[in-house]
Rosetta silent file (secondary structure, phi, psi, omega in degrees, C-alpha in Angstrom):
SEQUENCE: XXXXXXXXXXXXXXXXXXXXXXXXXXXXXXXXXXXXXXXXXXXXXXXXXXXXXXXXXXXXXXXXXXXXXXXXXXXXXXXXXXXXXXXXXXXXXXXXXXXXXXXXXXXXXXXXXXXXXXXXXXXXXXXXXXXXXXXXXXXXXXXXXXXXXXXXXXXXXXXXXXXXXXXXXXXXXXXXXXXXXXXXXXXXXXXXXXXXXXXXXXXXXXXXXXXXXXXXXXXXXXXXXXXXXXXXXXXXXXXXXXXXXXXXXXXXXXXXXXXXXXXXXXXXXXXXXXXXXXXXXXXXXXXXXXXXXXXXXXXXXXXXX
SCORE:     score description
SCORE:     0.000 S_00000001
   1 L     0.000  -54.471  161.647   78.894   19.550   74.717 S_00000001
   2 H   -37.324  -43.844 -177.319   82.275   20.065   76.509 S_00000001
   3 H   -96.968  -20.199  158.779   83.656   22.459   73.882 S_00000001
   4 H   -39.583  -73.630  176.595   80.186   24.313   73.560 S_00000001
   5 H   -24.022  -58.769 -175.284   80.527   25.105   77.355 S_00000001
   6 H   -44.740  -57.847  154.138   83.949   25.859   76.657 S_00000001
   7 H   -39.279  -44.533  174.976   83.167   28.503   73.833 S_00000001
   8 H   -91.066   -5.653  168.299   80.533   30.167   75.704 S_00000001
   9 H   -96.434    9.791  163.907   82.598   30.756   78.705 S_00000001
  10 H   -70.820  -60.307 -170.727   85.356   32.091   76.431 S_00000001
  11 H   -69.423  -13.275 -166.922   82.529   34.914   74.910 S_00000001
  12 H   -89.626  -23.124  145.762   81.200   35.584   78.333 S_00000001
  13 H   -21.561  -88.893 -168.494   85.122   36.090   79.197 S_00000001
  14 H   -46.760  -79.905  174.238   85.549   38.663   76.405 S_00000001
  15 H   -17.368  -52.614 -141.902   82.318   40.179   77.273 S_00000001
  16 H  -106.184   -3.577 -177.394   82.994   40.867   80.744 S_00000001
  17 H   -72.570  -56.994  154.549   86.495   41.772   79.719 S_00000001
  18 H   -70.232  -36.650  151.697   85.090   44.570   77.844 S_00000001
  19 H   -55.237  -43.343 -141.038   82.776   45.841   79.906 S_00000001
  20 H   -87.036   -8.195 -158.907   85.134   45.640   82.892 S_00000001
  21 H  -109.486  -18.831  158.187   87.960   48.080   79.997 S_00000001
  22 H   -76.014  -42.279 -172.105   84.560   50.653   79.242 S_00000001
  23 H   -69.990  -19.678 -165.998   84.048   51.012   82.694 S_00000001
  24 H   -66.739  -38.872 -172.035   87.950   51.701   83.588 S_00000001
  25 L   -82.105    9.191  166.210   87.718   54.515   80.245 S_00000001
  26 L   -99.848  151.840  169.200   84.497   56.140   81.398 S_00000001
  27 L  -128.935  171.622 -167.948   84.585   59.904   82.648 S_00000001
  28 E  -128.774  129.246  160.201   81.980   62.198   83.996 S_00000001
  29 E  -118.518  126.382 -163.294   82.181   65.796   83.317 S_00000001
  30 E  -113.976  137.462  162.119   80.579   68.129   85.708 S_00000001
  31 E  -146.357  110.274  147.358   80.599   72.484   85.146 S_00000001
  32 E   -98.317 -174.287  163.641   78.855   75.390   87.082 S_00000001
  33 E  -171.604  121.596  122.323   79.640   78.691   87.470 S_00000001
  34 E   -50.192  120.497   -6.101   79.110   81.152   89.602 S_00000001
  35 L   -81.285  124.482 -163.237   77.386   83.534   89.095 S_00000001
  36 L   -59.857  175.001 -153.162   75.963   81.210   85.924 S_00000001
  37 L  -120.442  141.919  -16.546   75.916   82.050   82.431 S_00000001
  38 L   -88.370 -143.790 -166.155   74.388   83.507   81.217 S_00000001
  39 L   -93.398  152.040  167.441   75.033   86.800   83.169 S_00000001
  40 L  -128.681  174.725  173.831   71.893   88.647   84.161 S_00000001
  41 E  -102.774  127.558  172.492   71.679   91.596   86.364 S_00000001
  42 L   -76.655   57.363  173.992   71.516   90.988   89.443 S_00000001
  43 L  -155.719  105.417 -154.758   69.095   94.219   90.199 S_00000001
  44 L   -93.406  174.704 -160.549   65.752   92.886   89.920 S_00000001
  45 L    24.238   50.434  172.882   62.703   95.117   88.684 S_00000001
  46 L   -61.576   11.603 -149.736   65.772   97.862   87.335 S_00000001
  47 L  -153.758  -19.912 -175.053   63.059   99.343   85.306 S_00000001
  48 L    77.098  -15.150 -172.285   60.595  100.106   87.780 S_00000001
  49 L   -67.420  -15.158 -164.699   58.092   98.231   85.851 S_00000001
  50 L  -156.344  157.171 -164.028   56.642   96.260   88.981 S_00000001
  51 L   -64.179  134.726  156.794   55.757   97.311   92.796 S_00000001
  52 L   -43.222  154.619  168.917   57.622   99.252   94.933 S_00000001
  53 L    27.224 -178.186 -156.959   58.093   97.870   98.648 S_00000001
  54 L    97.609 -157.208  160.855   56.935   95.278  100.884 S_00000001
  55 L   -69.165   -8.975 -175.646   58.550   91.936   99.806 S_00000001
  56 L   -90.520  177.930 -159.071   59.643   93.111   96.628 S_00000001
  57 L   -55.633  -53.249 -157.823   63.293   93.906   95.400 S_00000001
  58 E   -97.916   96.513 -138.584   62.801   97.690   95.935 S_00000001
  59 E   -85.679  -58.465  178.592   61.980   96.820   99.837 S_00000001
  60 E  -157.068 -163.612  178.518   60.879  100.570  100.287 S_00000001
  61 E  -160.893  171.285  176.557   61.655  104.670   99.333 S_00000001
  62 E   111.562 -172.378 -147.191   60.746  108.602  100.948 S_00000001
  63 E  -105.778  109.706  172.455   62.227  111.210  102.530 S_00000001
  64 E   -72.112  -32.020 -178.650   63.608  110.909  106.009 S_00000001
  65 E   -89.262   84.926 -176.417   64.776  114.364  106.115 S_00000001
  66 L    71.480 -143.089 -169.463   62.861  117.853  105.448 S_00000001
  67 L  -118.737  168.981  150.219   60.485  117.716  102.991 S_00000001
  68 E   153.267  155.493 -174.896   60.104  115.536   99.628 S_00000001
  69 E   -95.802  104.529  174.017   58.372  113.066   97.608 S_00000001
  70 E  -107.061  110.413  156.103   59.819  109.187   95.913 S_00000001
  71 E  -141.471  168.219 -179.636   57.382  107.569   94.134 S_00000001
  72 E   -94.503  139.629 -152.618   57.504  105.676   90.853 S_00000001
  73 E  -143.891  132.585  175.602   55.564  107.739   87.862 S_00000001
  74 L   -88.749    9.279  176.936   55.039  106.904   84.057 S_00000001
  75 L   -70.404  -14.286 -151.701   55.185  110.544   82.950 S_00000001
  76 L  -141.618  118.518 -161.034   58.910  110.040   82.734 S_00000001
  77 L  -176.903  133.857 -166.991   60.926  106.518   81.305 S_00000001
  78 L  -105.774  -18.992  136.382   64.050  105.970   79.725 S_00000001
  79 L  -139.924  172.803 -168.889   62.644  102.167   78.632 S_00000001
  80 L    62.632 -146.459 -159.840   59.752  100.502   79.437 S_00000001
  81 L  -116.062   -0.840  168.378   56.763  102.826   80.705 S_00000001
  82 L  -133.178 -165.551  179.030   58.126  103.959   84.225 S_00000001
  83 E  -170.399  171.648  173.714   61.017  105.152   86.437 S_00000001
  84 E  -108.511  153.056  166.295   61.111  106.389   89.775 S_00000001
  85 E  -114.588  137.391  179.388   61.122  110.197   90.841 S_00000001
  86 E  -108.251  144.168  144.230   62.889  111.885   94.029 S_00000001
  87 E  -154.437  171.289 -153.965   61.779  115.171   94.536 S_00000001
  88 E  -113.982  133.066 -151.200   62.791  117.536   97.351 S_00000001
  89 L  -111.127  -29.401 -168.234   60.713  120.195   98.479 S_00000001
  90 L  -108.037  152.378 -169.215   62.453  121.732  101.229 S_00000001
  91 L   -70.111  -25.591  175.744   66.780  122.681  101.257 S_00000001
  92 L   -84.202    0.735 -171.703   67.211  120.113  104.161 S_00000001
  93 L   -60.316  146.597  165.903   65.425  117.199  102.117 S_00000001
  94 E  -133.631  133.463 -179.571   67.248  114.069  102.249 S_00000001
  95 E  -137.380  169.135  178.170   65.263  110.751  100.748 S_00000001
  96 E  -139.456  156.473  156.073   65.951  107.260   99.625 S_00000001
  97 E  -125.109  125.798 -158.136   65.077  104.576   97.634 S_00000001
  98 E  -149.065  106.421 -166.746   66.607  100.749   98.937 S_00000001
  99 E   -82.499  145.174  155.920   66.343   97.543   97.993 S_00000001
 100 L    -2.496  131.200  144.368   65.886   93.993   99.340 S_00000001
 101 L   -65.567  116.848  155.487   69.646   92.330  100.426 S_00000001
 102 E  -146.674 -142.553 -141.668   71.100   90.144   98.476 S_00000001
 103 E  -126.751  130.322  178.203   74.712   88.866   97.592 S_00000001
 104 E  -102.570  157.634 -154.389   77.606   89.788   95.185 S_00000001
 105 E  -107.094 -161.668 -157.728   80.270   87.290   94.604 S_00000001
 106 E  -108.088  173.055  168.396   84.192   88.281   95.796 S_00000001
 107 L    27.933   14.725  155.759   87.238   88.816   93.313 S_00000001
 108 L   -89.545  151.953 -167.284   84.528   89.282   90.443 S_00000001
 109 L  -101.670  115.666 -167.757   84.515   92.412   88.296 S_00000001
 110 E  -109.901  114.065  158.575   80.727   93.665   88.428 S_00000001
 111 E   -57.221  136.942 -177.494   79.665   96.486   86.199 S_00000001
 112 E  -114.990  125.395 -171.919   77.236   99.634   88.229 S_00000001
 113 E  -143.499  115.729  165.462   75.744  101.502   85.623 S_00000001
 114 E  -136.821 -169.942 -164.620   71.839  103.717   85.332 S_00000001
 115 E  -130.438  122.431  156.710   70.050  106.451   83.801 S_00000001
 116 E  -130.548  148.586 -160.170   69.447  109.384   85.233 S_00000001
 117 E  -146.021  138.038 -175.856   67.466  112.560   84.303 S_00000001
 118 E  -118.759  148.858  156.679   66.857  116.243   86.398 S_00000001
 119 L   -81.085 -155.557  175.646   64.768  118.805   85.956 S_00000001
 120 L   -87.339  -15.880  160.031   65.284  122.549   85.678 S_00000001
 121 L   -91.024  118.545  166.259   65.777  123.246   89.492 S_00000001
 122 L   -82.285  145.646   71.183   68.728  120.517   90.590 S_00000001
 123 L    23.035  123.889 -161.872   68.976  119.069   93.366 S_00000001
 124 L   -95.824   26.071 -171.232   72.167  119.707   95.455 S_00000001
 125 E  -178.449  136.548 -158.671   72.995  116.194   96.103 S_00000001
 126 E  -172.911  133.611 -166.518   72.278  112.877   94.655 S_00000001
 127 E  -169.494  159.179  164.048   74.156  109.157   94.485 S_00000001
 128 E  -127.577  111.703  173.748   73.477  105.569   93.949 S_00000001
 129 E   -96.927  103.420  170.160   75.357  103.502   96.822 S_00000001
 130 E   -93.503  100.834 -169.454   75.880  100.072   96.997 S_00000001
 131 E   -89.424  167.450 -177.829   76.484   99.382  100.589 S_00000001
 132 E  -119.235  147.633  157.491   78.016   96.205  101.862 S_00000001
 133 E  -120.037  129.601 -167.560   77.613   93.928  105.420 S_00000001
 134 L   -90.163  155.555 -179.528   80.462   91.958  106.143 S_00000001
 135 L   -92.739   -8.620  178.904   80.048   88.296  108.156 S_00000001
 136 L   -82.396  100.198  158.595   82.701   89.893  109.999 S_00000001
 137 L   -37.148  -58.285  174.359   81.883   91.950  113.085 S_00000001
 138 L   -85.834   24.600  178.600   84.876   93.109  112.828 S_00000001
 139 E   -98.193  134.754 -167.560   84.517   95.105  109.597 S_00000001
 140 L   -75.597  177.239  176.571   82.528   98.053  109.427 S_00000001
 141 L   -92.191  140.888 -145.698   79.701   98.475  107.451 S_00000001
 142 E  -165.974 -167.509  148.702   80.385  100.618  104.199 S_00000001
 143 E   159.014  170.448 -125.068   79.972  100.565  101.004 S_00000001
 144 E  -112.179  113.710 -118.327   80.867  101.796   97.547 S_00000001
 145 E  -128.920  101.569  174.485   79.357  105.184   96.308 S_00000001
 146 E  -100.847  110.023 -149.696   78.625  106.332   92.732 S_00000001
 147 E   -81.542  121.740 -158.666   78.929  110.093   92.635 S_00000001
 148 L  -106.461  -30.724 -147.633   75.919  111.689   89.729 S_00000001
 149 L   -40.914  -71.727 -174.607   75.919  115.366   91.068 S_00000001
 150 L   -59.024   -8.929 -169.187   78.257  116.635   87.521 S_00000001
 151 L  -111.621   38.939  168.508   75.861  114.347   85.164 S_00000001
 152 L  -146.633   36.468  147.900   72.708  116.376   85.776 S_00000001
 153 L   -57.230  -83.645 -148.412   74.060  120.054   84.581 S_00000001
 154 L   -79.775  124.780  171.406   71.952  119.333   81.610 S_00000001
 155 E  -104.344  177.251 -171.408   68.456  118.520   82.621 S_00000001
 156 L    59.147   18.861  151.340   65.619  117.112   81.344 S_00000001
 157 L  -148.570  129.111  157.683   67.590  114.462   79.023 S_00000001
 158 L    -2.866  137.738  159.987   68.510  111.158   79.934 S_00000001
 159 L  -150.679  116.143 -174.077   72.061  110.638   81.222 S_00000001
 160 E   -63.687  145.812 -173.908   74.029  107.541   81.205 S_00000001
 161 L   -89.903  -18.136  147.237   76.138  107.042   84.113 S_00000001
 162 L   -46.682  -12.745 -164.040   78.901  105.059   82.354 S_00000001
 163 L  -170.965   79.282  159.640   78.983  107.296   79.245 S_00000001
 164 L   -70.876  127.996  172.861   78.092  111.016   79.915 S_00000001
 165 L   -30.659  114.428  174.695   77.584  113.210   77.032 S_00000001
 166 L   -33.094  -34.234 -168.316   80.759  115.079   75.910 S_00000001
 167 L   -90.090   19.818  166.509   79.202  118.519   76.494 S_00000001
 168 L  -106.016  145.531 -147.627   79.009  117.729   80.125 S_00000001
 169 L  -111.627   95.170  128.024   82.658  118.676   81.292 S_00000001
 170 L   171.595  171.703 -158.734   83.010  116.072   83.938 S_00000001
 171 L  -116.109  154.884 -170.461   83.379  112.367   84.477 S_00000001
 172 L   -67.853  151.828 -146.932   81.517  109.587   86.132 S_00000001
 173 L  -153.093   97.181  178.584   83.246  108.709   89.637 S_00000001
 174 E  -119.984  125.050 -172.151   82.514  105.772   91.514 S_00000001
 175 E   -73.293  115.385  174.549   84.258  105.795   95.570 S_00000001
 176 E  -111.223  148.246 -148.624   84.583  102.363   96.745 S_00000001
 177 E  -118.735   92.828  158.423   85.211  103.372  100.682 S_00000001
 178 L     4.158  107.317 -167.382   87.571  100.606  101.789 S_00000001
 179 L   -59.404  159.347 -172.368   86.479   97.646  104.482 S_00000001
 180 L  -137.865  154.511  134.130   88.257   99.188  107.811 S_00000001
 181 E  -114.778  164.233 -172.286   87.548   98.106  111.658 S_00000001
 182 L     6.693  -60.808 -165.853   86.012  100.270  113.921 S_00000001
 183 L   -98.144   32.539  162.743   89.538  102.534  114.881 S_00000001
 184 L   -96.764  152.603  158.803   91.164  102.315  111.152 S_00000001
 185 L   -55.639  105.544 -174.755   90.611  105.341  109.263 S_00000001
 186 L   -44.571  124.972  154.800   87.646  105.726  106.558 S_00000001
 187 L  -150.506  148.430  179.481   89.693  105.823  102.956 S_00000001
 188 E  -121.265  179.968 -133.919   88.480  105.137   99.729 S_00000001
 189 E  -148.194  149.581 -175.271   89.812  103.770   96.824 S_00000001
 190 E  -133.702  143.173 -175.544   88.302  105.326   93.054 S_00000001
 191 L   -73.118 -177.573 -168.460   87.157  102.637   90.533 S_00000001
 192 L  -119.956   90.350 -171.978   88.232  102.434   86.907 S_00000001
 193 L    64.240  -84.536  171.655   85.088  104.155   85.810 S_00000001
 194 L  -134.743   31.770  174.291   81.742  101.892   86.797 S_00000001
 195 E  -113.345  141.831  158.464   83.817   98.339   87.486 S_00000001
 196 E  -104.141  158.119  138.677   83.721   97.246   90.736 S_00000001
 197 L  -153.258  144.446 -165.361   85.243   94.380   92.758 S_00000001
 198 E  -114.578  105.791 -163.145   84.765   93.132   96.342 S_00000001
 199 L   -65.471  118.562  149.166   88.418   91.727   97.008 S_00000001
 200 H   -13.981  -66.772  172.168   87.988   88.355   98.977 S_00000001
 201 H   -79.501    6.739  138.754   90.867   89.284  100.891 S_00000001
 202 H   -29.628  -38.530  174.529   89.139   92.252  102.315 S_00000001
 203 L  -105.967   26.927  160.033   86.039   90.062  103.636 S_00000001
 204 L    68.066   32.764  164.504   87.831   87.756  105.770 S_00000001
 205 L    76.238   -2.490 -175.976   87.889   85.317  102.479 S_00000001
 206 L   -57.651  139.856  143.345   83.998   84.974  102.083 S_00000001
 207 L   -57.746   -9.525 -175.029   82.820   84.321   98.926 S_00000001
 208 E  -139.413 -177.255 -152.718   79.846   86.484   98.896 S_00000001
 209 E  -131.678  102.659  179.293   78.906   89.559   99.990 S_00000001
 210 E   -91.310  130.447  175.931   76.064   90.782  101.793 S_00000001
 211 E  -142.097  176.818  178.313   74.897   94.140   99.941 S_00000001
 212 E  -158.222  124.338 -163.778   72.015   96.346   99.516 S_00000001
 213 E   -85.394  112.412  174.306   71.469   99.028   96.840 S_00000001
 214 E  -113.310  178.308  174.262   70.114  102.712   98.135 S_00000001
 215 E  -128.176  134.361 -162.836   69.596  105.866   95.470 S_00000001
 216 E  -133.851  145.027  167.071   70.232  108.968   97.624 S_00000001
 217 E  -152.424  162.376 -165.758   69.107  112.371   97.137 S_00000001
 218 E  -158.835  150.094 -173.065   69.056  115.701   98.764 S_00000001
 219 L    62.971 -174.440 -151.929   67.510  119.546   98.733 S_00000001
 220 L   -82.853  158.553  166.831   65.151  121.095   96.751 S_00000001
 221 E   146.194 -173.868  165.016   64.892  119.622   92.688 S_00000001
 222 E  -123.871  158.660  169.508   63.787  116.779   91.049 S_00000001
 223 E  -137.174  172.595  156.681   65.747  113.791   89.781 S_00000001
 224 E  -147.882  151.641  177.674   64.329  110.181   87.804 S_00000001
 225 E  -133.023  144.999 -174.219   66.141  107.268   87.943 S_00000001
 226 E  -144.838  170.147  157.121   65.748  104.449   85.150 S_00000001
 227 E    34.937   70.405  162.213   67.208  101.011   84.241 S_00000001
 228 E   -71.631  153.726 -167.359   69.904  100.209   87.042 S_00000001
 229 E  -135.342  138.200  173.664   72.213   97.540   86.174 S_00000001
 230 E  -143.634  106.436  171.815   74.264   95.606   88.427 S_00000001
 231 E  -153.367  144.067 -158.960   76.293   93.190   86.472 S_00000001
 232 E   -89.003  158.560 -134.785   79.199   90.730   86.458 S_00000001
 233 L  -103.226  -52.823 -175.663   82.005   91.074   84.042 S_00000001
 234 E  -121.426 -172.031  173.129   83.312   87.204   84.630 S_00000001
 235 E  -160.745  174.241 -150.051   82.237   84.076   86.565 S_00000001
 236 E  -143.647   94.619 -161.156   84.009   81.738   88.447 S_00000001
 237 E   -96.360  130.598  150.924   83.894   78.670   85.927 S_00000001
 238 E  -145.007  151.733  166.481   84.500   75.314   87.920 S_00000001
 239 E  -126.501 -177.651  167.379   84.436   71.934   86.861 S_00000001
 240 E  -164.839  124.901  142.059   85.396   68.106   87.873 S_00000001
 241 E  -140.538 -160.652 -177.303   86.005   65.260   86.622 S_00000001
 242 E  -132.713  127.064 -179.439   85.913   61.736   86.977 S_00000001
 243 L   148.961 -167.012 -150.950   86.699   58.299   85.671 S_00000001
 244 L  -116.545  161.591 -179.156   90.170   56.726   85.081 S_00000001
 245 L    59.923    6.128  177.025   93.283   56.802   82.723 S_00000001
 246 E   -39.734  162.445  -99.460   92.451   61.121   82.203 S_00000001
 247 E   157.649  -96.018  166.414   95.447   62.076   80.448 S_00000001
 248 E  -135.565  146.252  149.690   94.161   66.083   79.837 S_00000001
 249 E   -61.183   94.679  167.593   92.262   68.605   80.468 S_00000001
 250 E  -114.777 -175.456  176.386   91.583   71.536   78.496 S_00000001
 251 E  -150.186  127.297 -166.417   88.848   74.746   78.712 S_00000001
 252 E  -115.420  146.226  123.298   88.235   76.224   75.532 S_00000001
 253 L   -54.711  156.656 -156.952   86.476   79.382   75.087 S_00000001
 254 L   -72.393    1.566 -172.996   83.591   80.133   72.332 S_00000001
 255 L  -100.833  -13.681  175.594   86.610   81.509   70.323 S_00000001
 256 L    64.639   57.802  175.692   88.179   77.772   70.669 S_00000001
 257 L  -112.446  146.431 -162.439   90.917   79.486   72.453 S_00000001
 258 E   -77.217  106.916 -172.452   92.771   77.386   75.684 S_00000001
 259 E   -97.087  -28.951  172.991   91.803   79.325   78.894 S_00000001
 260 E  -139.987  134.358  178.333   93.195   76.425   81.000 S_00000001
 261 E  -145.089  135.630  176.067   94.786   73.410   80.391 S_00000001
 262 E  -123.292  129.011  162.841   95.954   70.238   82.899 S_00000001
 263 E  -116.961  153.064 -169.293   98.048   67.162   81.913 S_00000001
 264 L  -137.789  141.886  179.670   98.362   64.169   83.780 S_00000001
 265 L  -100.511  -91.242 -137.723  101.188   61.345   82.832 S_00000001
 266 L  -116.162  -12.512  172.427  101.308   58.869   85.258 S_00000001
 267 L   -67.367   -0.456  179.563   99.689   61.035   88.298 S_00000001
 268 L   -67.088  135.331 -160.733   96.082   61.027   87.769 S_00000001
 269 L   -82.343   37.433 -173.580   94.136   61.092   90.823 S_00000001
 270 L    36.581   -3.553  149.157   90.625   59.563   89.247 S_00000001
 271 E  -149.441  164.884  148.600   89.276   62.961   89.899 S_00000001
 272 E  -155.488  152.532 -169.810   89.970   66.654   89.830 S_00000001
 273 E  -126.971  133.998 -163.150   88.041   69.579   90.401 S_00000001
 274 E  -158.676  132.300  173.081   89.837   72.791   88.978 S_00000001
 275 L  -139.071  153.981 -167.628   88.242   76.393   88.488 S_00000001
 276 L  -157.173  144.911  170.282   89.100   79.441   86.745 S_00000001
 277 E   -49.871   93.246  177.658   87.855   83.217   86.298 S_00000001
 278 E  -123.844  176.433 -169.708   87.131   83.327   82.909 S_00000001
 279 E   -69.322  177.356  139.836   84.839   86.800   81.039 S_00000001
 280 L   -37.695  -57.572 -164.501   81.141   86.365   80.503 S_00000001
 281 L   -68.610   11.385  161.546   80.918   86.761   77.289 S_00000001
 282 L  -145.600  157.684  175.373   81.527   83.344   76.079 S_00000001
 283 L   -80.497  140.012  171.993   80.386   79.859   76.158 S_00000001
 284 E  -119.477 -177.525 -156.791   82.807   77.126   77.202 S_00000001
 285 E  -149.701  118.410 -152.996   83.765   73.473   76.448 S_00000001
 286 E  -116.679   99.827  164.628   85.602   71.760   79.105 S_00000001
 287 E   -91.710  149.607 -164.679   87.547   68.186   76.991 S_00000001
 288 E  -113.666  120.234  163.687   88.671   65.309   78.517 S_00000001
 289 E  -117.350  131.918 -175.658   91.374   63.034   76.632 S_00000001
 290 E   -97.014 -170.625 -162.050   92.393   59.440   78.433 S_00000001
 291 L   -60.696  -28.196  178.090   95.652   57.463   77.388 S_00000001
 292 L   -66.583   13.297 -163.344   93.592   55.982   74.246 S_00000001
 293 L    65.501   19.129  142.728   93.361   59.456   72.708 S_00000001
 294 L   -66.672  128.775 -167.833   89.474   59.652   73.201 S_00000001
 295 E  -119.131  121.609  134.875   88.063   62.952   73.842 S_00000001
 296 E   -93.753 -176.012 -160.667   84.902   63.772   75.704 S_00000001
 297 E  -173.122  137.109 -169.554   83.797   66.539   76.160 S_00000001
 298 E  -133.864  158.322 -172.152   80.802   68.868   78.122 S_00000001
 299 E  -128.325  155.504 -142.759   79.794   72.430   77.140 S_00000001
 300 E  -160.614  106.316  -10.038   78.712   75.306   79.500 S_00000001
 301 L   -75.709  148.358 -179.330   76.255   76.646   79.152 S_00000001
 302 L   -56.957  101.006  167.923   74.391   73.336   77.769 S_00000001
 303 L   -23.415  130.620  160.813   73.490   74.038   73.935 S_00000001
 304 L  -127.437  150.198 -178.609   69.486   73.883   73.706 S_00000001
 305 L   -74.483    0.000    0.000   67.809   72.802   70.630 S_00000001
């Protein structure tokens, strides 16, 4: 009876021995990213396809200015079945179209890109402007200017604003007009074609952005505007993890190339949380190896069957 006893508190020994040597080797792997993958555009109805104003993204449009019309029209669509039209009746028109606020992230590179189309009387004046509000009084309010006036010499065809037709002889221009306060001087700063970024240290370190999208137009013509895109280039991958004996880190890319890598000898702190810029355009796989040479391992975005 005595060495029964004995025996089972030897396996319950072992047992708990082993459990207590799974729990020291488990880790937890955690990954977002901001703004998550994948990327979408962050310019909601960009198509026109659903109502103007109100509560909706495209808060409201007309002419402030003179004379002139905005309304969204199916005669004219570069996809789907509508687009919106400015048109200006009088030489003093000035009108808008302006969407809902919302928030772009800092030190990301965000492509601005749309379709635009004129008729045979132009319009002397025309833009799509993403202005920004700062959490900062003291930065003024501003905001970053995409100049279309040269892409509508030819009218009445479609004209991308990233990739104008060779036979129009000038190039797309986008201003981004510098945060300043009040007494600094207005200067602007010209983008490397349609990439933007809203430098962190510029906003007093926020991460986000408060912005709002207008479409500007002016004098007599017509314009349509179709499929704006507002979209980021990278994300801001971070992950953390946790559990004991960690070893390394790596971040692979969908190319199973190392975008980051951390080793730990004898220093591991039972967690770390570590983030890195990486492009859109791939899925990642964040591995964990502890001192036994066991690798887990969590993937971003999570594989669905």
């Amino acid at each position: 009876m005595k060495l029964r006893a004995g025996l089972i508190v030897s396996i319950i020994s072992v047992l708990f021995g082993l459990n207590q040597q799974l729990a020291a080797t488990e880790v937890n792997i955690n990954v977002t990213a901001d703004p998550p993958l994948p990327a979408a555009n962050m310019i909601k109805n960009s198509s026109f396809e659903e109502p103007v104003g109100g509560s909706n993204f495209w808060a409201g449009c007309g002419y402030y200015k003179g004379k002139g019309e905005i309304k969204v029209v199916a005669d004219q669509a570069h996809s789907g079945e509508m687009s919106v039209c400015a048109t200006g009746f009088s030489d003093d028109a000035a009108g808008q179209i302006f969407s809902q606020e919302f928030y772009v992230p800092t030190d990301i590179r965000l492509s601005l890109d749309f379709r635009v189309r004129s008729g045979r009387e132009l319009p002397r004046a025309g833009s799509v402007s993403l202005r920004y509000f700062p959490d900062s009084k003291d930065i003024m309010v501003d905001g970053v200017d995409a100049q279309i006036t040269p892409l509508i010499k030819i009218p009445e065809k479609w004209i991308q604003f990233s990739n104008p037709p060779k036979d129009i002889a000038a190039e797309s221009h986008i201003f981004f007009w510098e945060p300043r306060t009040k007494d600094a001087p207005r200067t602007s700063k010209a983008a490397d074609k349609n990439i933007i970024t809203f430098s962190r240290d510029k906003f007093g370190s926020q991460d986000k952005v408060k912005v709002r999208l207008y479409i500007l137009v002016g004098g007599i013509g017509v314009l349509w505007y179709d499929d704006i895109t507002l979209k980021p280039l990278e994300t801001r991958l971070t992950y953390t993890v946790k559990g004991s004996d960690v070893t390394e880190i790596k971040v692979y890319n969908g190319n199973k190339a190392v975008v980051e890598q951390k080793t730990f000898s004898t220093d591991w702190p039972g967690e770390y949380c570590g983030n890195v810029i990486v492009p859109v355009d791939y899925s990642y796989r964040i591995e964990v190896k502890n001192k036994t040479g066991e690798i887990k391992y969590e993937e971003y975005p999570a594989k669905t069957n």
